[in-house]
NUDOKOL-51227 format. One record per residue (C-alpha): residue in one letter; x, y, z. Coordinates in steps of 0.02 Angstrom, whole numbers, plus 50000, padded with zeros to 5 digits. Example, Ala and Ser with C-alpha at 12.3 -4.5 7.8 and 13.67 -1.06 7.14 Angstrom:
BEGIN
a506154977550390
s506844994750357
//
This chain:
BEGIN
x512464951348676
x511144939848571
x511054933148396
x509584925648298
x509764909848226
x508394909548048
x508034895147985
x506994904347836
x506984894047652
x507094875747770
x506814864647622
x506734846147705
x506464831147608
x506114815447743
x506294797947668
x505124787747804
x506124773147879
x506294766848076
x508224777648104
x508634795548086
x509854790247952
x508494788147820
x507954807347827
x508574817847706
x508624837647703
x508534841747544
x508874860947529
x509144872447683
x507584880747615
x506164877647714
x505324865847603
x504944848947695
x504454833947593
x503954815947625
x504724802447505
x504294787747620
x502704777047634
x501984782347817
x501774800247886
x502734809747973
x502314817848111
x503704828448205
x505394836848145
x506744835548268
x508104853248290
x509614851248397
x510744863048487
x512464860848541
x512434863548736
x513604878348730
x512204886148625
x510684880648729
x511404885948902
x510884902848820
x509594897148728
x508094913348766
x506844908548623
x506174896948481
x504834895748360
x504284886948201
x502794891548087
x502334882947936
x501344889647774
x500314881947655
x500314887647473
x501604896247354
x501794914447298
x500204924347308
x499024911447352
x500424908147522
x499214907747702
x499494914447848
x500954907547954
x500334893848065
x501454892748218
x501824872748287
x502084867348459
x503894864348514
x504454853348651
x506144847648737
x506554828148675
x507934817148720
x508224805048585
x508784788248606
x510564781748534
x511204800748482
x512784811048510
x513034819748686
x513304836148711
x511654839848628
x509964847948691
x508494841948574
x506674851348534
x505364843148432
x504294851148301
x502634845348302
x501844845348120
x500054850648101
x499734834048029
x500374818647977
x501504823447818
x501044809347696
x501974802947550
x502584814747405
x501904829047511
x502784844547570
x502734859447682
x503554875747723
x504604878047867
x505234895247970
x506074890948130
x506944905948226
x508014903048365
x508874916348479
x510174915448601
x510834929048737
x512634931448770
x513154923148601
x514484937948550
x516024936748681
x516924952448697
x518804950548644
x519874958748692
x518924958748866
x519764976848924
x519804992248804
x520355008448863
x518975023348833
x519345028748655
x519555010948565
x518005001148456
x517454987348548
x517654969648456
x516754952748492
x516904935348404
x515544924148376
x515824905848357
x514634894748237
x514644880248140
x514824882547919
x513674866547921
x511924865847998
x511934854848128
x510654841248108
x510124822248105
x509714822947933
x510624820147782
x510824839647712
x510874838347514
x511054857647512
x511444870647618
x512054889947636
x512544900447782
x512464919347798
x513394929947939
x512714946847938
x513804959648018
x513454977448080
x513494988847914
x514674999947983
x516084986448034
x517174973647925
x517614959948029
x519504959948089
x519584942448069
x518574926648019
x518774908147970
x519194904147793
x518644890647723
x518174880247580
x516774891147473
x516794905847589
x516854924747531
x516684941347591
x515374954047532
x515424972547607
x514684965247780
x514174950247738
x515084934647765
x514224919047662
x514754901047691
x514274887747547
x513334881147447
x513604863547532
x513134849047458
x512784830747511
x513524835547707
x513024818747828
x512164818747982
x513014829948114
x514214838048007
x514954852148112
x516334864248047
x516614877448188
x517034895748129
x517344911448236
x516874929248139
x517954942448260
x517064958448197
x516874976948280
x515114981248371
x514754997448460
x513064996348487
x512264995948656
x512754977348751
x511264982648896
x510914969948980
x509344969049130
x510394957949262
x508664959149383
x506984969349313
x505754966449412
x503974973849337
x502374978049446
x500644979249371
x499414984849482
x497544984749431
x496284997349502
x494414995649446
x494325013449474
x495115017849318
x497055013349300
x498475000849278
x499865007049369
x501434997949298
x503124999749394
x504974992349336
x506664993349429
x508014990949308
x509674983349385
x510654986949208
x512614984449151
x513424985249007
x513714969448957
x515294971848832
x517084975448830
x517654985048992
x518455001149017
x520274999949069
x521145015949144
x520475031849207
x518955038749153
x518985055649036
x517425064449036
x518255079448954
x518715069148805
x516945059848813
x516085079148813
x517285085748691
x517315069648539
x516025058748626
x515885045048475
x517815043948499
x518255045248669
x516525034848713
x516405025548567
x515925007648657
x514745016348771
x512975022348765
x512075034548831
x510355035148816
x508975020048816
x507025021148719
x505765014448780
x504215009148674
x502745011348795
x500865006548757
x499655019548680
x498905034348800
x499985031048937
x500045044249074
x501015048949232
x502585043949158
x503855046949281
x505965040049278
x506845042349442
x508355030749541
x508835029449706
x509385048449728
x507885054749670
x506995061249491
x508145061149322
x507745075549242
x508695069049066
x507005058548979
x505985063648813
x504375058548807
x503425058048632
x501685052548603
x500065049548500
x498545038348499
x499645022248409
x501145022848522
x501975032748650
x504005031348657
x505125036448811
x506855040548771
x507875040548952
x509645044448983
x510725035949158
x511705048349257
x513135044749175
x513795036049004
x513735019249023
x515395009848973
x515904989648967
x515534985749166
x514754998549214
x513074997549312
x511625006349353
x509895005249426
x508285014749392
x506425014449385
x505215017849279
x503285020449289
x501765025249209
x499735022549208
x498715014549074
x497015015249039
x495945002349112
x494974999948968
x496154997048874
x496904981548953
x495464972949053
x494134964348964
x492764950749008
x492274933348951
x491254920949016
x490874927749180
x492844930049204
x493754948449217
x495614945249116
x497014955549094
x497914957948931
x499604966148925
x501374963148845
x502534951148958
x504394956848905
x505114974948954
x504974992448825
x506474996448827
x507394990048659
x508584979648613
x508604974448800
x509264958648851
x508524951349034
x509374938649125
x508044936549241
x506294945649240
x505124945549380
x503064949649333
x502074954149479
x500044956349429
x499264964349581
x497644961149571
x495944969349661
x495564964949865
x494424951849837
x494864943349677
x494694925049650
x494884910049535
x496644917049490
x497134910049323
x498784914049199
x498774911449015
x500734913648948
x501184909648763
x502864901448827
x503234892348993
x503424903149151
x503764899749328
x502094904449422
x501904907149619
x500584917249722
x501134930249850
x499804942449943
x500204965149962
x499374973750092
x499044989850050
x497885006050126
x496254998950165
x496804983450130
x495914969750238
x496144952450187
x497504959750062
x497784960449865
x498024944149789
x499844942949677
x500154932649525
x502044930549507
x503014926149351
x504744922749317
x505834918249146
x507614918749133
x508464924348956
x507084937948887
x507304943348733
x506214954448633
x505324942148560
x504604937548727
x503514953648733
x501874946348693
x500224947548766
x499844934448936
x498124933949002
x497604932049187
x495984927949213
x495134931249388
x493314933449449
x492804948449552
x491204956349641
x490754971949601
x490034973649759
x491834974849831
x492184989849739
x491074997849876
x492324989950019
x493615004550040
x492315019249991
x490975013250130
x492535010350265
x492845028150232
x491395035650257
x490885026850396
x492665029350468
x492235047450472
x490455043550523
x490915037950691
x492535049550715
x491135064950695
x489825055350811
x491425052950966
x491955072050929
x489955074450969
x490055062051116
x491665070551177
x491045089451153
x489385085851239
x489685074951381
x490185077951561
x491935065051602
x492385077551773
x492775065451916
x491145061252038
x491455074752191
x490935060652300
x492445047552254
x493955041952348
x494865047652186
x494155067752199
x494285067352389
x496185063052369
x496435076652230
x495735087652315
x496815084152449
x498395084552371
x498065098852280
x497685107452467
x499195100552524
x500205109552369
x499345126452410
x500125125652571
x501895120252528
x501855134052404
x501315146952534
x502755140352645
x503905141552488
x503435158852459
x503545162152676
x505435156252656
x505875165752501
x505185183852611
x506375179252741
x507935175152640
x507235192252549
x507215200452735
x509175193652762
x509665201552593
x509285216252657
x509755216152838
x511455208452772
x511645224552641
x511605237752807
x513135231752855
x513945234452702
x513265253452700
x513865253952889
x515645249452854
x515655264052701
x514375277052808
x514735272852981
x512955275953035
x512615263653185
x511115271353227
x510365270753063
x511065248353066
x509895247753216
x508395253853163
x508555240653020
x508835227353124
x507415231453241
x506165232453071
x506895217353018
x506785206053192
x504815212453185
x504605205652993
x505165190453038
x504235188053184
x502605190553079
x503265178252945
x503445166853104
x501685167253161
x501025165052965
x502235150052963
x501645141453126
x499665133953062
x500465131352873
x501595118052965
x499965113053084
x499165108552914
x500535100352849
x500895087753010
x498885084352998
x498765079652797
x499065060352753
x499445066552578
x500935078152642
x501965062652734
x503155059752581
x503495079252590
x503415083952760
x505135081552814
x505895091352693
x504805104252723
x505165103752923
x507125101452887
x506975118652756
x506265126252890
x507595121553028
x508915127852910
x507915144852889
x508125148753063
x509695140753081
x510135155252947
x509355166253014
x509995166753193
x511765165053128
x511535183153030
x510865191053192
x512455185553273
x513505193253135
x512615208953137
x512455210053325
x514645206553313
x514775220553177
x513835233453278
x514645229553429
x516305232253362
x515945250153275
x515175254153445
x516625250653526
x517675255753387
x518685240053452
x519145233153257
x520445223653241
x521045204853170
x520055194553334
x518535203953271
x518735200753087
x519045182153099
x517445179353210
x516635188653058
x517445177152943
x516905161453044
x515105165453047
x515015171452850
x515655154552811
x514415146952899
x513115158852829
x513495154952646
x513445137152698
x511825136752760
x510985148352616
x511645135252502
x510705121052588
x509165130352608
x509175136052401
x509645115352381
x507985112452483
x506775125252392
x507325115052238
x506895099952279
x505255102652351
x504945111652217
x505365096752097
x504275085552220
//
């Protein structure tokens, strides 16, 4: 979705005078001359604003010399300008010469200029199996304050792609992919002669909407560096129904506009390399490496067409060493700035350098202008917490990944912080297990605390004795209660009495063993929230109790006297109701106490 603007060959001849007007450019060659009396100083580039709102990066270099006795490039501070008395609709930068250019002198010029989002998908919707096309829109003329004497412009295409369509005009020609505007001669100040070059491009439009990159530094050893891709496909969407079977079966025909895997150019020796989203670990990466380079190739879940979005993250370690240096009492990291992956284009990138608990004097060195905040993580161990440099830079391009420095002082003596809270963590956990083991924490026999305890717990003995008192005598019913069934099938009355006479003396020794459990009870302090359920369970016992002798005395009666008969069985009937009424409350008591 970018394009590089080159100004290579910039030959500039400046005739010194106090307007614009009197500067001449020569040659679109690079070479910059000085006809005029007094030096010149600065070189001024402007960029139409539908250009600059996209504007990602710009440089100029200059080199001294010709052929093989040329220097070494010599790059020349650039700064945002706003001229006096000049079109709008403009957004100026200044290039700063090394020095004054005097008359009949001359230097060489490279300025390179690149812009995101400068190919514009047309048509905007393509269904799955079509090229994708984009137009770019330029100007034939170079766009400057100066006079231009001569001039050339060359539109590079994709080799594989003729362009559909492009404007014609005056000295313009075709060659294989190569579209060449000019020579121009003699062109005034400002000339502009807009073109458009509609042309097919399939390769991958990926473009970082959010990446947000984490490097963590541990003296122990490591950088760990962490980055969460928010990626879409920037071009020409996808119109209808996906196909995959047509993608699996002819996938540079039925996916010809999408792409499906990403590389990644990490730094030398790095480790630990892992490539996972929100679901979990994707399996589909190659990793290649050797001591100059290490390269990661990843693949998304799915193809990615025009639209389409996806989000992942990516991590690996780094050698210490090989990143953190020291000068002049100061510990500084050194590491790249833009993201691996190629070809990428970021509309906003977020740099987070976590540095050591401890770290001071926090300093960044950038080689372009970033927006710079400090933030504090708290991590395991952490105390005070790990100090955070934060950068931000909208429109990242490639040519944004070089080195940044940041510069911080640090103790080594802190190192020892999280190591010596460790140990002496587990120093005093071991010494309380010790304390614990070996000393005595039982309650003083002699307190109002024991006394009470000891009290209760008395108190619980003998509401469990009465518990198990009442459950014997509901036991002693059962079975009184199961002689009358065997009378009514045997007819044995004699056999009905000698149960009932072995059960009335049960219960009268169940009685007595009742009686000083009950004394206790109504003497305890600690039994007064329990007492009167214990005294009402009781009622109800005998309550139940007398109304089962009076069936049983009712049922032998009537075999006796052989008087059956419908009076007898509804007086039967009366007092069984009542019965299973009662033995209902009483198992309703035993619970609750029991809860209690």
């Amino acid at each position: 979705m970018g394009f590089r603007f080159d100004l290579f060959l910039l030959s500039v001849a400046i005739l010194w005078a106090p307007s614009l007007s009197d500067l001449v450019i020569s040659k679109v060659d690079r070479r910059v001359e000085n006809v005029g009396p007094d030096p010149v100083l600065e070189v001024l580039l402007p960029f139409p604003d539908h250009q600059a709102k996209n504007f990602a990066y710009l440089a100029a270099a200059t080199n001294e010399g010709k052929g093989k006795s040329k220097g070494p490039a010599t790059s020349l501070p650039i700064e945002v300008v706003q001229p006096n008395e000049m079109p709008p609709a403009l957004t100026w930068y200044s290039v700063s010469l090394p020095k004054g250019l005097g008359k009949g002198e001359s230097l060489t010029l490279d300025v390179l200029a690149v812009f995101t989002h400068a190919l514009r998908p047309f048509p905007e919707k393509i269904s799955q199996a079509e090229n994708q096309l984009v137009a770019f829109q330029e100007s034939a003329h170079y766009l400057s304050p100066y006079i231009v004497k001569v001039q050339l412009l060359s539109v590079k295409l994709p080799p594989d792609f003729k362009p559909e369509s492009y404007t014609k005009l005056e000295k313009s020609e075709l060659s294989g992919s190569e579209i060449k505007y000019g020579p121009y001669e003699n062109l005034p100040p400002f000339s502009y002669s807009p073109i458009i070059v509609h042309f097919g491009n399939n390769q991958p439009f990926a473009v970082a909407q959010e990446l947000l990159r984490e490097i963590e530094i541990s003296h122990w050893g490591n950088v760990q560096v962490t980055e969460h891709y928010n990626l879409i496909h920037g071009g020409s969407q996808i119109k209808g129904e996906f196909s995959r079977l047509d993608y699996q079966a002819r996938p540079h025909v039925g996916g010809a506009s999408a792409f499906r895997h990403l590389v990644a150019n990490l730094p030398p020796r790095a480790h630990s390399v892992y490539y996972r989203d929100e679901i979990g670990n994707i399996s589909t990466s190659n990793l290649w490496g050797d001591s100059k380079k290490t390269q990661l190739e990843i693949e998304p879940r799915y193809p990615m067409f025009g639209g389409w979005r996806t989000s992942f993250t990516i991590g690996y370690g780094l050698p210490l060493k090989d990143f953190l240096f020291q000068s002049e009492g100061k510990r500084f990291l050194n590491i790249s700035f833009g993201s691996p992956i190629r070809d990428l284009v970021i509309d906003n990138l977020i740099v987070k350098v976590v540095l050591p608990e401890g770290s001071k004097d926090v300093s960044v060195s950038a080689p372009f202008s970033v927006k710079q905040w400090h933030e504090t993580k708290f991590s395991h161990l952490d105390i005070d917490g790990r100090p955070v440099v934060v950068l931000e830079k909208t429109n990242v391009v490639q040519e944004h990944s070089q080195y940044f420095q940041v510069y911080y002082k640090f103790n080594n003596v802190s190192l020892l912080r999280e190591p010596l809270m460790l140990i002496f963590g587990f120093f005093f956990m071991f010494i309380a297990c010790i304390v614990y083991v070996h000393a005595d924490l039982t309650i003083s026999k002699s307190s109002a605390s024991y006394v009470a305890k000891l009290q209760w717990d008395e108190v619980k003995t003998a509401i469990q004795q009465v518990q198990n008192i009442i459950n014997r005598c509901l036991t002693v019913h059962d079975r009184l209660d199961a002689t009358l069934r065997d009378l009514s099938r045997t007819g044995d009355v004699q056999a009905c009495k000698v149960a009932r006479k072995a059960a009335d003396s049960l219960l009268k020794d169940l009685s007595k063993e009742l009686k000083p459990l009950l004394a206790f009870l109504h003497s305890s302090p600690q039994a007064a929230q329990i007492l009167l359920k214990v005294e009402d369970l009781v009622a109800k016992e005998h309550e139940l109790q007398e109304k089962l002798m009076l069936k049983h005395s009712t049922v032998v009666e009537g075999y006796e006297k052989k008087s059956g008969g419908r009076e007898m069985e509804n007086r039967v009937a009366l007092i069984q109701q009542k019965l299973i009424a009662l033995r209902q409350e009483v198992d309703d008591l035993l619970e609750v106490i029991d809860e209690i």
